[in-house]
C-alpha atoms as a printed R data frame, in Angstrom:
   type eleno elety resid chain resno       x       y        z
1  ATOM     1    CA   UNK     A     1 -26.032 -54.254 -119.313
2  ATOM     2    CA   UNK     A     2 -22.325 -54.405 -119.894
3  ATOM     3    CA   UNK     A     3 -21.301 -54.531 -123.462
4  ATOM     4    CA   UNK     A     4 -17.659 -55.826 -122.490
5  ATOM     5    CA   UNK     A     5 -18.649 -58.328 -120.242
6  ATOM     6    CA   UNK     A     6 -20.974 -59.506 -122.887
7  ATOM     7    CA   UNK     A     7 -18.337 -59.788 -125.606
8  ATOM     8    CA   UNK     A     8 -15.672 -61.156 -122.912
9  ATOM     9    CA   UNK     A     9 -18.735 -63.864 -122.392
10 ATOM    10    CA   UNK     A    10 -18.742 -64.644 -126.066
11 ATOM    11    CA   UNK     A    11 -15.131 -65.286 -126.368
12 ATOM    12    CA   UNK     A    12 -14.719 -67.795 -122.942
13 ATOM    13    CA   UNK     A    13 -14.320 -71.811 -123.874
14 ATOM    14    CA   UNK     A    14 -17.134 -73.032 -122.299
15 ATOM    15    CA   UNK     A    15 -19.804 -75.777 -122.885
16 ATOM    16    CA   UNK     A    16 -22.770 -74.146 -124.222
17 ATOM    17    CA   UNK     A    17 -24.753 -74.795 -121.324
18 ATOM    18    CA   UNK     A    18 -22.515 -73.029 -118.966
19 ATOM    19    CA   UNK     A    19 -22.022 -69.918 -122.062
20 ATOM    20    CA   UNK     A    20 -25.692 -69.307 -121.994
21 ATOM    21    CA   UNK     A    21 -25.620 -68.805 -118.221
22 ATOM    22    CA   UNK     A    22 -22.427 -67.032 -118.347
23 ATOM    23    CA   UNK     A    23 -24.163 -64.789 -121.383
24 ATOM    24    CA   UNK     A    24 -27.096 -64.031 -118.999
25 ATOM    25    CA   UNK     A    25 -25.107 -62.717 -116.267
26 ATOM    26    CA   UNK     A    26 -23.075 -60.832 -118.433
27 ATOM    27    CA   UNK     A    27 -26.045 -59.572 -119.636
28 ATOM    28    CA   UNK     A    28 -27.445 -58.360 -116.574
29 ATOM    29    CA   UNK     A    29 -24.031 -56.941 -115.020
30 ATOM    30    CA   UNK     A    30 -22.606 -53.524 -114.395
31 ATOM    31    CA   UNK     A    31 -19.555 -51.657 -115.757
32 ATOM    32    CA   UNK     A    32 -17.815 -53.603 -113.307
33 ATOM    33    CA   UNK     A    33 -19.154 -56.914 -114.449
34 ATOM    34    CA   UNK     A    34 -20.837 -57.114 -111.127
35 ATOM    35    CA   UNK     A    35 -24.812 -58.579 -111.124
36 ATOM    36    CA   UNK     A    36 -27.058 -60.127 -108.661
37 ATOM    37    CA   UNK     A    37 -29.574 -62.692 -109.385
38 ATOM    38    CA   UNK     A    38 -31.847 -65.372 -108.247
39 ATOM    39    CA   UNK     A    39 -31.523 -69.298 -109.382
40 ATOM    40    CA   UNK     A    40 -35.252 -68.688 -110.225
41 ATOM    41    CA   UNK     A    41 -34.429 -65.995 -112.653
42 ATOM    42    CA   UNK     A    42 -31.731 -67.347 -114.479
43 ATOM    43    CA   UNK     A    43 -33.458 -70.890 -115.030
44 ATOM    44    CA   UNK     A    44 -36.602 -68.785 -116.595
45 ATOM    45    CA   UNK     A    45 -33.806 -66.680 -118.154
46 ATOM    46    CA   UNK     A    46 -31.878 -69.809 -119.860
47 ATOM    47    CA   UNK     A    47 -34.959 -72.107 -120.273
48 ATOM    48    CA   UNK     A    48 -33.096 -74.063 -117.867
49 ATOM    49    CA   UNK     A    49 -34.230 -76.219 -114.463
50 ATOM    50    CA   UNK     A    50 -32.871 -74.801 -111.528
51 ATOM    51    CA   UNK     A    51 -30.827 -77.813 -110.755
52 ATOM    52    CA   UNK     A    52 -28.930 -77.403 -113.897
53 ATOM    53    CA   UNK     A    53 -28.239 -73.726 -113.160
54 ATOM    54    CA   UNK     A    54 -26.308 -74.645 -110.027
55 ATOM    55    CA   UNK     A    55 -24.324 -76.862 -111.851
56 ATOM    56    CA   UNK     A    56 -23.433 -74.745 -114.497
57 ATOM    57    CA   UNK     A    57 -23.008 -71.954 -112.044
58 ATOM    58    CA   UNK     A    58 -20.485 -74.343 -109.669
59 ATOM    59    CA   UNK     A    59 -18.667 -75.516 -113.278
60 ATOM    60    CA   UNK     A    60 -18.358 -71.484 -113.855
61 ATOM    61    CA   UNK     A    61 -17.047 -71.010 -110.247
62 ATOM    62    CA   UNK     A    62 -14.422 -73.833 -110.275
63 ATOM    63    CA   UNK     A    63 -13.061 -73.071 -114.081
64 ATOM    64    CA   UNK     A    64 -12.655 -69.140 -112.651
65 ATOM    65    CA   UNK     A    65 -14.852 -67.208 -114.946
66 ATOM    66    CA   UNK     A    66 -17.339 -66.260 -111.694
67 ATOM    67    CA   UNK     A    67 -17.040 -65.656 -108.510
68 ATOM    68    CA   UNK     A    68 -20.131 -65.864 -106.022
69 ATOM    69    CA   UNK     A    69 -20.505 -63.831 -102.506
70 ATOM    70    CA   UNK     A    70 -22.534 -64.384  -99.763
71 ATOM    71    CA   UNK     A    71 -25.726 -62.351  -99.590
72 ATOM    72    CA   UNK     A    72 -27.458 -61.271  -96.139
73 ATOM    73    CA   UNK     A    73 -30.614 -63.535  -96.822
74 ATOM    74    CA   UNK     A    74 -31.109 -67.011  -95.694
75 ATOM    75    CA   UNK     A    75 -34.014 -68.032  -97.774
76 ATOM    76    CA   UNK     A    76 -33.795 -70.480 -101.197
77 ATOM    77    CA   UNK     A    77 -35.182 -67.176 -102.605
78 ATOM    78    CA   UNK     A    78 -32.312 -64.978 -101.808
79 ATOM    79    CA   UNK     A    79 -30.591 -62.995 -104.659
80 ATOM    80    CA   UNK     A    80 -26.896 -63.703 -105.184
81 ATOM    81    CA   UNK     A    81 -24.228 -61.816 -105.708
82 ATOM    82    CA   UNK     A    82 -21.999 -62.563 -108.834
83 ATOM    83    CA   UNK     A    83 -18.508 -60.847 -110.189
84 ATOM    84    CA   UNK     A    84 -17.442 -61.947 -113.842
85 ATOM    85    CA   UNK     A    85 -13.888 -62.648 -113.956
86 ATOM    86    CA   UNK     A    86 -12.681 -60.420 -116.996
């Protein structure tokens, strides 16, 4: 858990759907605000359905608080990466 990314989190102008989400990645990132994750674990992590994580997630992407890379696994399962953009 990063303690700056968390409070840099806390401070964006988000909706609150898309600050919980943020807030959980934060949460679960490195120094470097770095995390990986699955949709499955951040909708039991939010309370939210996965559909609504993806769009939160895409709203996250577009405003520029996130950026998503590509991971090495091709199944609906696959963990990916996130960087918080602090």
């Amino acid at each position: 858990m990063s303690a700056e990314a968390t409070a840099w989190a806390w401070q964006q102008r988000v909706n609150s759907g898309a600050k919980m989400l943020l807030l959980c990645l934060a949460d679960q990132s490195d120094p470097m605000g770095r995390c990986q994750a699955t949709a499955y674990e951040l909708s039991a992590q939010c309370g939210y359905s996965r559909s609504t994580v993806f769009k939160h997630l895409t709203a996250l992407i577009r405003a520029g608080f996130l950026e998503r890379s590509a991971t090495r696994e091709a199944t609906r399962q696959a963990a990916h990466h996130y960087q918080l953009v602090i």
